[in-house]
N, C-alpha and C positions, 0 to 999 in steps of 0.2 A: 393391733399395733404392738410390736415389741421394741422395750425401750430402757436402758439404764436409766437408774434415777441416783442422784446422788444430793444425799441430804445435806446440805449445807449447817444446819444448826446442830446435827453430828460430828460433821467434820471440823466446827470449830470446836468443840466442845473436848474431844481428841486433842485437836493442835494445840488448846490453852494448856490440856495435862500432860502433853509431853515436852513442852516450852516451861512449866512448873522445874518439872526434872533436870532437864537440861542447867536451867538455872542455880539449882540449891546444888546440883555434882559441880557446877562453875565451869562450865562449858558452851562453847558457842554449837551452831548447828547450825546446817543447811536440809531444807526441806528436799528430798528427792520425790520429783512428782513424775518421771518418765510414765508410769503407769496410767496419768490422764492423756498420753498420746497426745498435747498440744489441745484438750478441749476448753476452749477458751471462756467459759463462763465459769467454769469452774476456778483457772488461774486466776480469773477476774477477782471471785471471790476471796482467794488466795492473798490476792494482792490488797485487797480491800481491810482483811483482815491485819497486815501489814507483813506481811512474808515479804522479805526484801532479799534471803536468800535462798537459791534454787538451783538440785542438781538435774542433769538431764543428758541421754545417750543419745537423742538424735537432735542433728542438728535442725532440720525443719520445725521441733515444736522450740528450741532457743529462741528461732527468730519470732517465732508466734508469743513466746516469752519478751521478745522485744519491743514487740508493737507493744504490748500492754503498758510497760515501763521501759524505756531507754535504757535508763540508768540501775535497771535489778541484777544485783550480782548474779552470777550462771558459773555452776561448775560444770564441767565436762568429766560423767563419771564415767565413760569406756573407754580403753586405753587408746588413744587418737592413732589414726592411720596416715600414713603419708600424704597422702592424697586430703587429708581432710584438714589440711594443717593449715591454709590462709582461713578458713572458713572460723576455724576453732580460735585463732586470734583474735579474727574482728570479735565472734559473738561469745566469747567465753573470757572470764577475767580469772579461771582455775581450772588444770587439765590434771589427772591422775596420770601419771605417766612411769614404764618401767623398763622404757629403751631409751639410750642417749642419745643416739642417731634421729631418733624425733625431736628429744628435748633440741638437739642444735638444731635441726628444721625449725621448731617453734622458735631458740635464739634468733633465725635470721629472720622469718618471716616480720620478728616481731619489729626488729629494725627496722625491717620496712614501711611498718604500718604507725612507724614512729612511737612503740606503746614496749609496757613492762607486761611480760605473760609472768603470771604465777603458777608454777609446779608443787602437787605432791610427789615424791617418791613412795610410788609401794613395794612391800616387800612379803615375799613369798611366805607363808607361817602354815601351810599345811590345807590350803582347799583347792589349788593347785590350779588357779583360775591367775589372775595379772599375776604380776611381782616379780622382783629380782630375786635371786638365794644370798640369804643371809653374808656368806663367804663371798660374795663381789660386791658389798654394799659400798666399804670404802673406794674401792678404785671406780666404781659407779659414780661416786658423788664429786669425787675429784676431775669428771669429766663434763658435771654439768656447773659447779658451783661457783665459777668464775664466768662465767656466761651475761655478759655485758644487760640483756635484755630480758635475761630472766631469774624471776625471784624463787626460789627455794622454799614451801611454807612450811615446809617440813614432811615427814614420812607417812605412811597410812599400810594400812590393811585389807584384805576383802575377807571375809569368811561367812561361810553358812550358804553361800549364793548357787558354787557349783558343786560341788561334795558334801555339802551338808554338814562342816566341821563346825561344832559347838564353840562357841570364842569361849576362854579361860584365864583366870587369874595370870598363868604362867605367859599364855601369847601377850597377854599385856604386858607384863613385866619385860619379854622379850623387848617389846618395842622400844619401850623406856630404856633398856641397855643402850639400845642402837644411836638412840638419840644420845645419850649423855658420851656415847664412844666418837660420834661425829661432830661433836661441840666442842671435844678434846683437841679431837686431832687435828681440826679444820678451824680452833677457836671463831667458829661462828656461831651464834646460837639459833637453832631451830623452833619458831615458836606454835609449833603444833605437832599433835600426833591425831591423826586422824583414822581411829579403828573404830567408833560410835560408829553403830547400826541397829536397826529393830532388835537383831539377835542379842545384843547387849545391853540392850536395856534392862531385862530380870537380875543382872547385875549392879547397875543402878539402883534399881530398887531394893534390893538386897543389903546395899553399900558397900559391896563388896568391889566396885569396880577402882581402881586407881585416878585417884585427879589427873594423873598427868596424861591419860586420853583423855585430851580437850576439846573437842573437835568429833561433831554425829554426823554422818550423812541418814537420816533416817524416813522413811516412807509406807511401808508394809502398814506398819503399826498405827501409822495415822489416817489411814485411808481404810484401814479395814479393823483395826485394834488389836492386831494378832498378837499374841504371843508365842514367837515360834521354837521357844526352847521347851516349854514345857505345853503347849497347846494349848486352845483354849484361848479365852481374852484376855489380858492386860489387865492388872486391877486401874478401876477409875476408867477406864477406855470404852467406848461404847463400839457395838459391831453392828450398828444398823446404817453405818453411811453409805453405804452400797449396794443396790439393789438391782435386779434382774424383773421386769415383770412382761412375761410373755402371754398372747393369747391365743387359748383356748381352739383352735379349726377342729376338732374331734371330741365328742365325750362318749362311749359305748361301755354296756357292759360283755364284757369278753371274757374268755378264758385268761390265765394270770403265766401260763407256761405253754410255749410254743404247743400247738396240735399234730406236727406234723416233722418231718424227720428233719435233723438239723446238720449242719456241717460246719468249716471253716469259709464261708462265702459271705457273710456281711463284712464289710469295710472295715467295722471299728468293734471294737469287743467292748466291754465295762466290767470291773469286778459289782455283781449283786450284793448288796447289802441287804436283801429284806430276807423275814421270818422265811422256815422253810413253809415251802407252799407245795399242799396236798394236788395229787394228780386230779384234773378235772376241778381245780378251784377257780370260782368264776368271782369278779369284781369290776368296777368300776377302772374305766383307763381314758387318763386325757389326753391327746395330742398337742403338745404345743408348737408355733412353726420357730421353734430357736433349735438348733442342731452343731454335729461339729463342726461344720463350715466357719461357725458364728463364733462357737467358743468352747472352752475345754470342759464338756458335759458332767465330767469327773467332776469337777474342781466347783459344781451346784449345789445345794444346800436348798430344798423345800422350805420355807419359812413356816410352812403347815406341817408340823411333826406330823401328824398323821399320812400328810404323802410321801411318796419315797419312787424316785427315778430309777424306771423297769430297763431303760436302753434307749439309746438315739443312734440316728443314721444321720446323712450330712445337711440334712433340711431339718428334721421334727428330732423331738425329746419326747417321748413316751412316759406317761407319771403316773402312778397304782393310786389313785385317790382314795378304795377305800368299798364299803359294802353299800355306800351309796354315792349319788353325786355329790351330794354334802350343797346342795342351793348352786352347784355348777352348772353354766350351759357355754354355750359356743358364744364365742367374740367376749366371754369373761376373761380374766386373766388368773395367770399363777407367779407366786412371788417368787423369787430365789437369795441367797444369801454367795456371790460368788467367794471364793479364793482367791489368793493373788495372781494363780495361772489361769484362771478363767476371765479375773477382770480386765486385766491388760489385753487378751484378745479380744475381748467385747470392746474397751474402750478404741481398740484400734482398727475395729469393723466399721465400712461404711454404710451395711447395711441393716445394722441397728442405731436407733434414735437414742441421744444422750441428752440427757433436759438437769437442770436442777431445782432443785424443790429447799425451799422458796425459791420461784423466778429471781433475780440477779437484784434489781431494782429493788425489789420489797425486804431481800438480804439486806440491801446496803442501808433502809430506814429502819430495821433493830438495830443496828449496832450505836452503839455510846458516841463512838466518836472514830476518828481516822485512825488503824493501826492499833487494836484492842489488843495483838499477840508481841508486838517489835519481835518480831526475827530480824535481827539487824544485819548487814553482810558484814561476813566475817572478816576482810580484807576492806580497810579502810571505813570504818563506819563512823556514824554523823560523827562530828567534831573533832575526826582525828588525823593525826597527819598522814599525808597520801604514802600508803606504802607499810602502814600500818595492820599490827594485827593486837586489836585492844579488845576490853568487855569482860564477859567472866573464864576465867579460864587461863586469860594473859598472862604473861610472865613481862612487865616491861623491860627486865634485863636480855626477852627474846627478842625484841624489836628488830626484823630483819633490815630495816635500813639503815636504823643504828650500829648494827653488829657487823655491817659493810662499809659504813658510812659511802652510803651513796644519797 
C-alpha cells in the first residue's frame, strides 16, 4: 500500500513555533493549507488545534473547510475569476484581488447576498505573478474604495511563488510607502499590509523584517519546515511532518547503468544525483509502485541516506538501495521526505491513501485543552466589533469601519 502520512504532533509542533513568531514581530496570520487539497482529518486537526484562520485557492476544499466550522474565516488567495465570484462571497470572508472590474462583481454580488466582502489589493513588486504596477495604484483604489459592500483590508504582495524573487528590506519599505501615500490621499487608513509568507520569515527571524507587514499568509513552512531562502529547515521547525511511504513490488540485484543502447524515448527524464558509477557496477534496485502519474518523483527525498532515486516512469520509482538489500523484501516499504511540488500532487492524487498519524481521535485526547495555537481570524475576532481588524499587529487608528464610519 502506498500512502501519505502526515504527523500530526509535527505539524503542531511547527504551527506553535511559527504562531511564536508571528506573535513577538505582532502580526496576525492566516494559515494557507491549499496544499492539503481539502484532506479533512488533517483540517480537522487544524481546527482542533484552534486555526480559526485559513487561506485556500479552490473553492471545493473552502466548502470542505465549511463543513468542519461554519463560522472559520477563509481567505481566497488566487486572484478570483468571473465566473467564480457568487461562490467566493458565500464561502470566503477575504479575496486578493488586482482587477476592479471583479472588485465591483464582488461589490454587487455581495449586495446580493446581503454581506460585507473584504478585499486585499495586491501589487506588483517584481515576481510578476498577481498585482497592479505601482503607477496605477492610486486611480486603482479610487475605483474600488467607495464600494458600498466592500471593505478594503488593505494591500498585499506575492513574491518567491512564480519567479522565485527573494522578498527584501526594500519591497517592504515599498509597501509601507504605498500605504501611507493611500491614507493621505484617500484619508482612510488601511490596517494591513499583507507580504508575510514562508519566504519572509528568515526575516523575521533575523528582525530584520518591518512591523508594519502585519499580516502572513503562510504554509510551506509549516507543513514541511522549509526554509526557502536559504534552504534547508527553519530553525525550531521540524521536517518530518510529511511523509511518502511506498511499497516495495521489486527488489533485484542488477546492473546500476542501462545495458543496452539508449535514446530520447522514455517519457520523463531526472537529473542523477548519485556517485559516478563504474561501467558494469551491479547493486541492489527496489521498485516501488509510486511514479510520475502520482507525483513530482524530483521533488522525493529517501529518508534512508543511503538510497538514492536511479529514475521513474509514470507507475514505478526505481531506488539504488545499495550492495545489499539492507533486510528489504517485497510488500516492505520505503520512506520519502516530499517537497512542496511533490506534496501538493500526492495530496491531490486519488490514488494514494492519506491517513494521519495519530488517528484524529487519539490527537484530540493529548491536547490540554480546546484551541492550544488561537490563530484567531484576522477580520473580526472574538470580542471585537464586526468589521474589525484588532490583535497583534493592529493599529486601532486603522479600524476600517471607523475610518469610513460605516
Amino acid at each position: 500500500m502506498n500512502r501519505v502520512i502526515v504527523n500530526l504532533d509535527a505539524l503542531h509542533h511547527n504551527l506553535t513555533a511559527v504562531d511564536g513568531w508571528m506573535s513577538r514581530h505582532g502580526a496576525r496570520w492566516t494559515l494557507v493549507t491549499k496544499v492539503l487539497c481539502g484532506h479533512h482529518d488533517t483540517l480537522a486537526a487544524l481546527h482542533a488545534l484552534g486555526v480559526r484562520s485559513v487561506g485556500e485557492s479552490r473553492l471545493d476544499n473552502l466548502r470542505s473547510l465549511r463543513d468542519i466550522d461554519p463560522d472559520q474565516e477563509t481567505w481566497y488567495l488566487r486572484v478570483p475569476s468571473r465566473t467564480s465570484i457568487s461562490d467566493i462571497v458565500r464561502h470566503c470572508n477575504v479575496s486578493l484581488n488586482s482587477e476592479s472590474e471583479i472588485i465591483r462583481g464582488l461589490n454587487e454580488e455581495a449586495e446580493r447576498q446581503n454581506k460585507t466582502h473584504h478585499v486585499v489589493v495586491m501589487i506588483e513588486l517584481g515576481d510578476l505573478r498577481e498585482g497592479i504596477l505601482p503607477g496605477a495604484l492610486v486611480d486603482f483604489y479610487d475605483q474600488v474604495f467607495h464600494l458600498p459592500n466592500i471593505e478594503v483590508l488593505g494591500i498585499g504582495a506575492n513574491l518567491g511563488c512564480l519567479a522565485g524573487v527573494i522578498p527584501s528590506i526594500d519591497q517592504c519599505m515599498q509597501l509601507i510607502l504605498y500605504r501611507e501615500l493611500l491614507e493621505l490621499k484617500f484619508g482612510h487608513k488601511l490596517p494591513l499590509i499583507s507580504a508575510g509568507t514562508s519566504a519572509t520569515l528568515p526575516l523575521v527571524l533575523d528582525g530584520q523584517l518591518p512591523r508594519e507587514i502585519n499580516h502572513f499568509r503562510v504554509g510551506e513552512s509549516v507543513f514541511l519546515g522549509t526554509d526557502l531562502v536559504n534552504g534547508g529547515t527553519l530553525p525550531a521547525l521540524r521536517d518530518d511532518t510529511v511523509s511518502l511511504e511506498a511499497e516495495i513490488i521489486e527488489i533485484k540485484r542488477k546492473s546500476l547503468i542501462p545495458t543496452a543502447e539508449t535514446g530520447a524515448v522514455a517519457p520523463f527524464s531526472m537529473e542523477q544525483e548519485n556517485e559516478e558509477i563504474a561501467p558494469g557496477q551491479r547493486g541492489y534496485r527496489a521498485l516501488v509502485g509510486v511514479g510520475q502519474l502520482d507525483t513530482d518523483i524530483g521533488g522525493l527525498t529517501p529518508e534512508n541516506s543511503a538510497h538514492q532515486i536511479s529514475g521513474a516512469s509514470s507507475d514505478i520509482t526505481v531506488v539504488n538501495i545499495g550492495d545489499s538489500p539492507g533486510g528489504l523484501s517485497i510488500g516492505d516499504t520505503i520512506r520519502f521526505r516530499p517537497n512542496y511540488a511533490a506534496l501538493v500532487r500526492l495530496m491531490g492524487n486519488r490514488y494514494i491513501d492519506r491517513v494521519v498519524e495519530p488517528d484524529l481521535k487519539s490527537f484530540r485526547q493529548t491536547l490540554p485543552g480546546p484551541g492550544t495555537v488561537q490563530l484567531a481570524p484576522v477580520v473580526d475576532p472574538p470580542g471585537e466589533e464586526k468589521g474589525g481588524v484588532e490583535g497583534p499587529g493592529a493599529d486601532p487608528d486603522r479600524h476600517p469601519r471607523t475610518a469610513r464610519n460605516r
